[in-house]
KOLKE-274841 format. One record per residue (C-alpha): x, y, z. Coordinates in pm, whole numbers, plus 50000, padded with zeros to 5 digits. Layout:
BEGIN
XYZ ...
END
This chain:
BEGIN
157414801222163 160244801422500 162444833322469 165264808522369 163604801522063 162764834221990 166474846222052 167404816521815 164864827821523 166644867121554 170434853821575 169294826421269 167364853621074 170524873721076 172964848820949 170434836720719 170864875920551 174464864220510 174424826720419 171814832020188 173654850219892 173484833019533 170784807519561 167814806919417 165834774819495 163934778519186 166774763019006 166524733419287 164064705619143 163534676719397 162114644819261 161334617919499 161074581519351 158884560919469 161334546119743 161344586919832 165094584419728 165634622419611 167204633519247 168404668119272 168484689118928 170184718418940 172284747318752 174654750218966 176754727019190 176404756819502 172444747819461 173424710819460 175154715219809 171314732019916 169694709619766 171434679519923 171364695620271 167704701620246 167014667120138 168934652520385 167434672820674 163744664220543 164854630120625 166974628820922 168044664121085 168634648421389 171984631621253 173224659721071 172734679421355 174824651521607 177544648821356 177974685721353 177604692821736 180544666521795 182884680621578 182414713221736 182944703122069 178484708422171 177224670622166 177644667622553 174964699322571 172604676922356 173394643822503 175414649422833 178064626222971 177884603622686 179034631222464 181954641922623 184584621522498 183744631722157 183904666622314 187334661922443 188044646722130 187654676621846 189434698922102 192014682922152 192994677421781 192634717821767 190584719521451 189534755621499 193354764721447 193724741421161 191164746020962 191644787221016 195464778920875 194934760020602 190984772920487 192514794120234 193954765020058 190734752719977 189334755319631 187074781819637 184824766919377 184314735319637 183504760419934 181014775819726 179464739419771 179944740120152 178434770920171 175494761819967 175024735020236 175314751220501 172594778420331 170164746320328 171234736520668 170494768620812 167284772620621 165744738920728 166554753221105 164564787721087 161874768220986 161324740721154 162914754121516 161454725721705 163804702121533 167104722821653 169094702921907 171204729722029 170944765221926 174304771721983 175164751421713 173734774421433 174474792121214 175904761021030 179524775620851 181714761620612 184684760420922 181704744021140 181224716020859 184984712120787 185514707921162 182964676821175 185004661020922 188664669721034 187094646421387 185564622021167 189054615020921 190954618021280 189034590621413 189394564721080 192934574021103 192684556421467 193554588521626 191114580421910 192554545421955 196074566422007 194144589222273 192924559422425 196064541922464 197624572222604 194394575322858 194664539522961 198514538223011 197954507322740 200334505422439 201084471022402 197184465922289 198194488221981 200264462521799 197764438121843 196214426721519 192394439021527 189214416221455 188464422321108 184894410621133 183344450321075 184754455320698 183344460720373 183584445420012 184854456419679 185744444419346 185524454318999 185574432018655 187024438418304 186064422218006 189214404518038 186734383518288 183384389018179 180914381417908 179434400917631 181724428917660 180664441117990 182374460618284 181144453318660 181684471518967 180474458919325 179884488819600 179504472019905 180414489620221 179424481520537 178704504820782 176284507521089 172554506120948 171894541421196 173674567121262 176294595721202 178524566720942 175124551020778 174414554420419 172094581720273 171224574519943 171284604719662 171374615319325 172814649219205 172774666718903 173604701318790 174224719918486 177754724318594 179224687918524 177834667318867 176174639718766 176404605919016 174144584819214 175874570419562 175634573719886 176874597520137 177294607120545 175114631520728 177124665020689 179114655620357 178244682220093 178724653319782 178464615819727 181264595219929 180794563519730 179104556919430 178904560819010 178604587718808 177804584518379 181314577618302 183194558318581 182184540118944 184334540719285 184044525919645 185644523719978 186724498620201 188654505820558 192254498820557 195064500520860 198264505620734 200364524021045 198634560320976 199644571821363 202584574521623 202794582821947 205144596822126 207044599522510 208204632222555 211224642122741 210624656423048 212414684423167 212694678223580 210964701923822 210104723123501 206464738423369 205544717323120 208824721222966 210224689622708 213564683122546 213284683422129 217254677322000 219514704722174 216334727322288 214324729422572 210624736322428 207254741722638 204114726122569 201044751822489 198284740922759 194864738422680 191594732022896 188894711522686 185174717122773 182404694622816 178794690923009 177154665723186 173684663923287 172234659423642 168594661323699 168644673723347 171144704623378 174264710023187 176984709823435 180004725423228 183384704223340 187554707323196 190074690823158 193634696723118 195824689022735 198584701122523 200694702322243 203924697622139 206204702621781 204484664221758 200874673621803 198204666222050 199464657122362 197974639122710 199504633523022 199274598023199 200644583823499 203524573623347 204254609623142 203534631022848 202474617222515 201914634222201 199604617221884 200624623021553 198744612821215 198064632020852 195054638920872 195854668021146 197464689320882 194864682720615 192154700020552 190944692920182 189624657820203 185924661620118 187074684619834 189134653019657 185584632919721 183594663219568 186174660919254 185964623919220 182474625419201 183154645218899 185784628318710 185014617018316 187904590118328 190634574718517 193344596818430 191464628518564 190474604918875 194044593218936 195454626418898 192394637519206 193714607219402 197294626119345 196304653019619 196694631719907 194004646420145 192344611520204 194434597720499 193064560620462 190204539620295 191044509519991 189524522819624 188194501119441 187484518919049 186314507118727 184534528718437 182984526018079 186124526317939 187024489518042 189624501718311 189884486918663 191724495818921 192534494719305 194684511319541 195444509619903 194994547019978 196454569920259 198234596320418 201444569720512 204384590920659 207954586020527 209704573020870 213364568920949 214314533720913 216554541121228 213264532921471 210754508321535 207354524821422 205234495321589 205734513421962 205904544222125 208574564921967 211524589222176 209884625422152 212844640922173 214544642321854 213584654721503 214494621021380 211284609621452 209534640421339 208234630920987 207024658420761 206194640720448 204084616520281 204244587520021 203374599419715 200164580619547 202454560819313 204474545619574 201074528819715 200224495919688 198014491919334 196704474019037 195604487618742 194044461818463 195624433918524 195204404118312 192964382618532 190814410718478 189394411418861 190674433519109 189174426919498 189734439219820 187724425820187 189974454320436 192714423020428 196374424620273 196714446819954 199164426019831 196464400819726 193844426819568 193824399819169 195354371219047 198444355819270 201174365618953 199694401918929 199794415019293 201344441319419 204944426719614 205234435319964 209164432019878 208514466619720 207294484619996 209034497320329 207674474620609 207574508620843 204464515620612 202564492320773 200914474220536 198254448420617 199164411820551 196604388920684 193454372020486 190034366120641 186844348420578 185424373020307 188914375720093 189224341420109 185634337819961 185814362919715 188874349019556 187634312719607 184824322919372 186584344319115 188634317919027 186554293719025 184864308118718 186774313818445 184374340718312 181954363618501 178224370318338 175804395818501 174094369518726 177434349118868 178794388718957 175064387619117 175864361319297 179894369719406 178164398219543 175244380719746 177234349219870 176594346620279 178924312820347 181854306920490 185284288120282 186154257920422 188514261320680 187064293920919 189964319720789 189604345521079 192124370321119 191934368921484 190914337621595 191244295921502 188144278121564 188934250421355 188884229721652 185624227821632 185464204321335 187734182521493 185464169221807 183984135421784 180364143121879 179984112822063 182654123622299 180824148822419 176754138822511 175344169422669 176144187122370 176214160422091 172524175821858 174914209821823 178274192821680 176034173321462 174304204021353 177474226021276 179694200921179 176924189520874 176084222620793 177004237820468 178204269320587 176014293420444 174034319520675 170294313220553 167804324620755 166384292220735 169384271620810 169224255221138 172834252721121 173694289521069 171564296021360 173494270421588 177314288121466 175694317921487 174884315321866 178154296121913 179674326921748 178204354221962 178794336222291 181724327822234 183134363922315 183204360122642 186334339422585 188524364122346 191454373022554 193014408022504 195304407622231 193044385222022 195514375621863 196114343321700 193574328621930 193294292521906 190424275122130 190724242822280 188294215822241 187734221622603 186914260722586 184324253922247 182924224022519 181974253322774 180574277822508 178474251222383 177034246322709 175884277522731 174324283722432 172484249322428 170924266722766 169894293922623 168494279922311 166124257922602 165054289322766 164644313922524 163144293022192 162234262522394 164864239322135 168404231921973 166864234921656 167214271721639 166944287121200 169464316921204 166274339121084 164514329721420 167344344921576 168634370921400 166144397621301 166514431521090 164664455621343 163184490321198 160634503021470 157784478621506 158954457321195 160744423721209 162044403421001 164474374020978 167584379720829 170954362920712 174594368120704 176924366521000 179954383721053 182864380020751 181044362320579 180404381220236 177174393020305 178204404920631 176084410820957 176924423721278 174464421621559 173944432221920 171564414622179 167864425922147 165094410822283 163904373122434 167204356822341 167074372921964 169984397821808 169444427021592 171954434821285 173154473621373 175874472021156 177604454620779 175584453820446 173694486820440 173974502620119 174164479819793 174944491719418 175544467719126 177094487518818 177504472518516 178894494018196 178194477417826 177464497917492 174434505917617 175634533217921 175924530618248 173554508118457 173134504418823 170994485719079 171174495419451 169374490119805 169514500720149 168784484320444 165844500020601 164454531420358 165074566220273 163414581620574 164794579720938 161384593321029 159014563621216 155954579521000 157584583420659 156164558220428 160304552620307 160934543820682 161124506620631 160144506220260 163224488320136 163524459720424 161554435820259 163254439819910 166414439520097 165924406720284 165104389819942 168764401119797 166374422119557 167304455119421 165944486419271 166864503018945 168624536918962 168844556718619 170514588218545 167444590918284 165284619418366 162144608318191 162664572418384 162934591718680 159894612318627 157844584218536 158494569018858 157794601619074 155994603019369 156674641819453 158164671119253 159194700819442 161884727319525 163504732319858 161944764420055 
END
């Protein structure tokens, strides 16, 4: 053992003395299934929080570990220059000072759950110090944990698309509508809409299938009211998304205008000094910290920031810019998920929803009771109507200083509607049901920044609600596992229409791929020759997105050129035109791999990145699947993951769900203990 370590094992053995107060892992049962996905029984919900983290860390300490060391400000000692920014990042939003502010608003019941964590967290470390990343890093705290997630809430606020901006002198970019190819599904059905009495609820959120945001699938249970199956982060002390006995709830990305930046108002030849109304303020100066690696050495480098009455500030060439968004003055957000996970009904969930710690994400709800329900969540500021919130804002006046928040009820929502469907594919929430029962955008201030646009997937997903007049079991089935396109492409940022217009014979060096897309019947099989042709078109095709992606229409003449190109590479790299999407699109775990479907917004949505030999490899979109469906019977729920349990390469759950996955199968969850027993492949407690 090096000296480090053994420093490590004293300074860890000592906290552990500290951190390790009320638990007794006794009380912790584990059960792995036989997809090793772990049941935790405990008494109480601070051994659920030790539980989880000792699960999680059995299975993939190396994320946990990555997420933690970038939120305070240590990933560029594990990973060098490519961990800087993130570095830069959770100093310069000064979490240290705002979690120390506002920690004592906290319910001290939920830190009792963070601490319980971090107890797990720490144990797994003293025993398995080969494993630690960075000893600097522990002991894991409560503050550390909270300061992971106060960077990670920044970020989906597009806090780091503000820093950007302000980095690259580039503002116009921000009012550019973004691709919307990366999003997830949701929607929920009454028995306003269904058959035999029954209540259905699609979680579908798609995230990358590795790393910090992928799904880790859990289910939690103590003696003190938790009771859900879902799926959660590396680092998050409770489920994020998922269903407990009673009621079931999911996410989906939404960008209403959560940030503003602003120009401040230079004093000349002054230090640092700024104009705010009839004062003359100073910015507090800060130097961030970071390391790079050369030849393998941590080289420590700075760099310069502030802060102003606005928050966060950067300088640029052009001057002194300060970010502002909720989620810097909230601290409570994983508490409000810990409570929704347990909720009996909706009014106890709605009135959870009511703290406002959440800056973003769509909910989509529905429980046993027969109650649906969707809102477009956030932190939205109340602005002054007096400026135009789309651009950088005058930082000199208090008029622009907002303080305050829309209350829940003033959010865009639907709560049973008649139709009885509620839906939402991160497009406009003022088409989440039927076209009579949506929200109006008349009723909403336009400097709240509501989404308006459709895509591909909404446009599905409505196309096939109301195309069936009622929903059974199966037909929600197949909602949920749809991969084609409608008919036209309904991109958000781009119009490739065009390429349905082209008279094949008009064009003979490229003639065998019109045919092929324009007679294809839109849906991304793996076996669809088709799909595989659109699907190369698709990726190539990037090359020609301008900037602002906005509105992009291509030319005949442009979708000419692209074709080109890809009917070369289909020559060189798979020898002919007739390229199945599942010969070039694989699912990639290790040494398996397997063909697989979907393409981006579609419904069964894949996102890929170029692997090997002219193939792709899906890294991010359908990742972790649960079907609920609530009758007279209880609660029942069917769910898969992409790749397995395990991020370990020698874990038998390292790839054990790929197959099943491919197939659009699923496995059966149950909140049954006997079931869950029966099934067992290892019983233990945590050490």
């Amino acid at each position: 053992m090096t000296v480090s370590y053994k420093l490590f094992f004293v300074l860890l053995l000592t906290s552990i003395q500290v951190y390790t107060q009320n638990i007794n892992i006794n009380n912790i049962e584990i059960i792995r299934d036989n997809y090793g996905v772990p049941h935790i029984y405990t008494k109480t919900d601070k051994e659920l929080g030790y539980g989880l983290a000792w699960v999680h860390s059995e299975d993939d300490f190396k994320t946990i570990q990555e997420g933690f060391l970038a939120g305070n400000s240590l990933l560029s000692k594990h990973i060098g220059l490519r961990g800087a920014p993130a570095d830069f990042l959770s100093q310069l939003i000064r979490s240290d000072e705002i979690i120390d502010s506002l920690f004592n608003t906290i319910d001290k019941k939920f830190l009792e759950v963070v601490d319980g964590y971090a107890q797990g967290i720490n144990r797994y470390a003293e025993l398995n110090p080969n494993e630690v990343l960075v000893p600097k890093l522990f002991p894991i705290t409560p503050k550390k944990m909270l300061k992971y997630s106060f960077l990670q809430l920044f970020v989906s606020s597009e806090g780091d698309r503000a820093v950007k901006a302000i980095f690259e002198n580039d503002f116009e970019s921000l009012s550019f509508q973004r691709r919307n190819e990366l999003g997830s599904n949701l929607f929920s059905f009454s028995t306003n809409r269904t058959k035999n009495g029954e209540t259905y609820m699609a979680v579908n959120t798609h995230q990358p299938l590795d790393g910090p945001t992928s799904w880790y699938e859990v289910h939690l249970e103590s003696e003190e009211g938790t009771s859900i199956i879902g799926a959660t982060f590396a680092g998050a002390p409770c489920v994020l998304t998922g269903t407990n006995k009673n009621l079931a709830w999911t996410h989906t990305v939404n960008r209403p205008d959560k940030t503003d930046i602003y120009q401040l108002e230079m004093v000349k030849n002054s230090n640092k000094k700024y104009y705010f109304d009839d004062k003359i303020l100073k910015l507090k100066k800060y130097r961030g910290k970071a390391f790079i690696k050369i030849l393998g050495i941590p080289i420590k480098v700075s760099k310069k920031y502030y802060s102003s009455v606005y928050g966060p500030t950067l300088k640029n060439k052009t001057g002194f810019y300060s970010v502002r968004t909720g989620s810097l003055f909230k601290v409570r957000a994983l508490e409000q998920w810990w409570k929704m996970n347990k909720a009996k009904n909706f009014e106890e969930f709605y009135s959870i929803l009511e703290m406002n710690e959440i800056p973003g994400y769509n909910i989509g709800y529905a429980d046993k009771d027969d109650n649906i329900f969707y809102i477009s969540n956030g932190l939205i500021p109340i602005r002054n109507d007096k400026f135009k919130w789309t651009g950088v804002l005058p930082g000199n006046t208090s008029e622009t200083l907002w303080t305050e928040y829309y209350d829940t009820k003033e959010l865009p929502q639907v709560l049973n509607p008649k139709s009885g469907y509620i839906y939402n594919a991160n497009h406009s929430p003022f088409k989440s049901t039927s076209l009579e029962e949506n929200p109006s955008p008349k009723d909403f201030s336009t400097n709240m920044g509501f989404e308006t646009f459709d895509n591909n997937r909404s446009t599905r997903i409505f196309e096939l609600v109301e195309s069936n007049d009622t929903i059974d079991y199966e037909t929600f089935k197949n909602i949920k596992y749809d991969n084609k396109f409608p008919t036209p492409f309904n991109y958000n940022f781009m119009d490739i229409n065009e390429l349905f217009n082209m008279i094949p014979n008009d064009y003979p060096e490229i003639k065998d791929l019109l045919v092929e897309i324009q007679n294809w019947n839109r849906k991304t099989d793996i076996e669809s020759v088709g799909a595989g042709t659109y699907a190369m078109f698709y990726h190539n095709l990037v090359r020609y997105y301008n900037k602002s992606y906005i509105n992009r229409k291509f030319s005949k003449e442009v979708i000419h050129e692209n074709l080109k190109l890809v009917k070369k590479k289909m020559i060189k790299y798979f020898k002919t035109t007739k390229v199945k999407l599942g010969d070039y699109q694989k699912l990639v775990r290790g040494d398996k791999e397997i063909p697989i479907w979907g393409l981006p917004d579609v419904i069964t949505a894949m996102n890929a990145t170029p692997y090997k030999d002219g193939k792709i490899r899906v890294t991010h979109g359908e990742s972790y699947i649960q079907m609920v469906k609530f009758n007279k019977t209880g609660t029942h729920i069917e769910s898969s993951i992409s790749y397995g349990a395990s991020d370990h390469e020698n874990s038998p759950h390292y790839s054990d769900q790929m197959e099943m996955y491919s197939k659009f199968e699923t496995k059966k969850m149950s909140f049954d203990k006997s079931e869950i027993y029966a099934n067992a492949s290892r019983t233990y407690n945590p050490k």
